[in-house]
N, C-alpha and C positions, 0 to 999 in steps of 0.2 A: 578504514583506510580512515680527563678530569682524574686527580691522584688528590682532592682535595673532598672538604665534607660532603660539599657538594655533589663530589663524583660521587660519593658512599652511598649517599642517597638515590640517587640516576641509576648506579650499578641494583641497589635493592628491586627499584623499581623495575625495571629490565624486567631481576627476577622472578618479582610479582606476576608480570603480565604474560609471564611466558610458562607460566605454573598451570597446572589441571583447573584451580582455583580460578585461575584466572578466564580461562576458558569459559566456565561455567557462568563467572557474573557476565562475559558479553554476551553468551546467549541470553540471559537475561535481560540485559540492556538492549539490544535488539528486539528481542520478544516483545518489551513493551512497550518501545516506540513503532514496532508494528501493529501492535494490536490498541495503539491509543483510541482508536473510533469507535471499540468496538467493549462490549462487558460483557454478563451472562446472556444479554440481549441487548440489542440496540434497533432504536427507529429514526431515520435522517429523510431530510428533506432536503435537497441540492438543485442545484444548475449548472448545466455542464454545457459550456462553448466550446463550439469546433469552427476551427477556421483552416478551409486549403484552400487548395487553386482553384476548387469546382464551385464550393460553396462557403457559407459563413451562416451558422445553425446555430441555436440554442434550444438544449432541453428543457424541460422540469422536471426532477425524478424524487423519487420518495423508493425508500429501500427497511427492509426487515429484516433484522441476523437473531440467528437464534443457534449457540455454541453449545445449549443445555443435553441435547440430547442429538450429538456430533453437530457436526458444520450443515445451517440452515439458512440460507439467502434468497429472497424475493426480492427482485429490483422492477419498478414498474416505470411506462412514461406517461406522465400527468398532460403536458402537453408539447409540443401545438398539438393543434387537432389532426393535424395530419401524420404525425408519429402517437397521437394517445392510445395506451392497449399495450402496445408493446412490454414486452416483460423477459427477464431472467429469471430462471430460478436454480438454485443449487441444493442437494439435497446428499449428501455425506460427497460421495468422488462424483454423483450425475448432475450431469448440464444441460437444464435446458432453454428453448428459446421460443417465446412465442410469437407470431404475427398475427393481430387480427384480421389483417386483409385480407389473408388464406383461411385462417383459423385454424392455420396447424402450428402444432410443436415439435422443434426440433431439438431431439437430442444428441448434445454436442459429445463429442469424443477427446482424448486427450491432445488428440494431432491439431483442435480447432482453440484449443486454449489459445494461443497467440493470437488468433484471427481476429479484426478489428470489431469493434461494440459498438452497433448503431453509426458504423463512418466515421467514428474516433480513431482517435490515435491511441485510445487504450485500448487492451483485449480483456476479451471475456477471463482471462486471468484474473486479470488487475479488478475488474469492476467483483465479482466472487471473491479474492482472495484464495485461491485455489492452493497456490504455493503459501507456504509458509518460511520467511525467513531462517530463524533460526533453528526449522524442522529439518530444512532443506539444501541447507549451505553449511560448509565448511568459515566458519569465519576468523581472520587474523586480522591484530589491529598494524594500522598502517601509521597512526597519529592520533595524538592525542596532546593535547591544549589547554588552557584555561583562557576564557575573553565573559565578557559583559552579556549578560542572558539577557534574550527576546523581550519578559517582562520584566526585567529590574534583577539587581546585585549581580554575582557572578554564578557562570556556569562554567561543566567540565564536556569539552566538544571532542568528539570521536570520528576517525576517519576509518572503515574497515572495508578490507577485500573480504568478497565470498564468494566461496568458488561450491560449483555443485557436489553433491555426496554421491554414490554411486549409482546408487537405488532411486534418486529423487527423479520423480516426471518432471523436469522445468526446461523451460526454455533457452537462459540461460548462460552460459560458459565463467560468466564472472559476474560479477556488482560490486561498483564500490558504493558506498553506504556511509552517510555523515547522518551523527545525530548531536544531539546536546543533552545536559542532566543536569539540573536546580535541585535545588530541595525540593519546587516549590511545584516542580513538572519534568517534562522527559518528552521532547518530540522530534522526529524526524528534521532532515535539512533536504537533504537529494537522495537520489538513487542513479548512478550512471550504470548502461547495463552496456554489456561486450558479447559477441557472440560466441566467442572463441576466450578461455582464458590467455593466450598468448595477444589476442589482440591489443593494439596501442589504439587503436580508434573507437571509438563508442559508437553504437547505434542507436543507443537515444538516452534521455535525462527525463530522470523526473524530479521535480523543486516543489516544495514546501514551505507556504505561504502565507503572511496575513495571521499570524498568532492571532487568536481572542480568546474569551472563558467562553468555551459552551459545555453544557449537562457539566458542570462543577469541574470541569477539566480546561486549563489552558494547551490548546492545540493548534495547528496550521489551519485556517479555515479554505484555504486554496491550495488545491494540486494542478501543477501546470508540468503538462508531458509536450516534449520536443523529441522530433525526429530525425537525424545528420540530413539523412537522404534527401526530408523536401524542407529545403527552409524555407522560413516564413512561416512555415505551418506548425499551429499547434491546439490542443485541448486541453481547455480550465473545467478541472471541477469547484466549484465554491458550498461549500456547507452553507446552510441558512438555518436551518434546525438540525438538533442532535439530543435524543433523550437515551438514558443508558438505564438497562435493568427496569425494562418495564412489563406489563406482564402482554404477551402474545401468544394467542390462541395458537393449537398446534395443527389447527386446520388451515391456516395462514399460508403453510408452507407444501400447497398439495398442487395439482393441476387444476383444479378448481376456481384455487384462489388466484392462479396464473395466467388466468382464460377473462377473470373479472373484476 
């Protein structure tokens, strides 16, 4: 999401973007503005505010991805003290969750992917990346622009609907999906998601914030998720650190490591 030169050129373009080819470069483009947080491994240090009606929370969370040998995620909480231990871990399709207070681990099933993460308004989807954009959606472009890029000259902005594959576990029914493309970077704008493709109303947004360089990448350093249902209420993650392509033990990513 003209009989003159001009048209010739508009009419090409059309052509362009409605070609196999063309296909292909927005799964690309997609691809990599989803996967910008992320390289053959990555290590983040974040803060994640939650604000509703009950409460107004902040985390500290520190996370570990490891893509080298399939899809590898540790997310842990640093503090307060009264949520520190708590941990995610994903390990190719399993999910699990730990609490210290119990000291047990639960593992999560596909049906618990949307369920809220620690009283966010994000789900254990979003904090793993379970789904994958461009693995997982049918995508067509809606718009597409030229304006003034986040850090300086111009960039080319994209509006896409994606509607689920057949086969995909997701949640669901549509997204529409704004990104941007410089020479110079490539990063997300929002995500509005629908539950139904035929739906006109959204059931929530996600926006993309706060451009800075972190690990040699200009990126959003803030994701702020909003819900129709409860306003007023919402969850900021903020990046604070971000290193990419480091080396992580493969013990990192065990129950072990999930417990401690």
């Amino acid at each position: 999401m003209r009989l003159t030169k001009h048209v010739l050129l508009v009419v090409i373009g059309i052509l362009f973007w409605a070609s196999p080819a063309h296909a292909e470069s927005l799964n690309e483009l997609v691809r990599r503005a989803d996967m910008i947080y992320r390289g053959k491994t990555s290590a983040a240090v974040m803060t994640m505010s939650v604000k509703t009606k009950s409460f107004d929370r902040s985390y500290k969370i520190v996370a570990w991805d490891d893509s080298r040998r399939g899809d590898r995620t540790l997310i842990r909480i640093l503090g307060p003290a009264a949520w520190r231990g708590h941990g995610t871990l994903k390990v190719g399709e399993q999910l699990k969750l730990f609490d210290p207070k119990t000291d047990r681990i639960q593992v999560v099933g596909h049906s618990m992917l949307g369920g809220s993460w620690m009283g966010s308004h994000f789900t254990n989807d979003d904090l793993v990346k379970e789904t994958r954009l461009a693995r997982d959606y049918t995508l067509s472009l809606v718009k597409k622009w030229d304006a003034p890029s986040p850090i300086g000259g111009n960039a080319t902005y994209y509006r896409i609907a994606m509607t689920p594959k057949p086969s995909a576990p997701v949640a669901w029914g549509k997204i529409v999906y704004e990104l941007w493309e410089s020479p110079k970077a490539i990063a997300p704008i929002s995500a509005t998601y629908y539950r139904k493709a035929s739906d006109k109303a959204a059931v929530r947004t996600l926006k993309f914030s706060a451009i800075k360089e972190l690990a040699g990448r200009w990126l959003p350093s803030k994701m702020t998720i909003t819900v129709a249902s409860k306003p007023g209420e919402y969850t900021r993650l903020t990046y604070t650190k971000l290193r990419l392509n480091v080396d992580i033990p493969k013990d990192k990513f065990t129950e072990q490591a999930l417990r401690h």
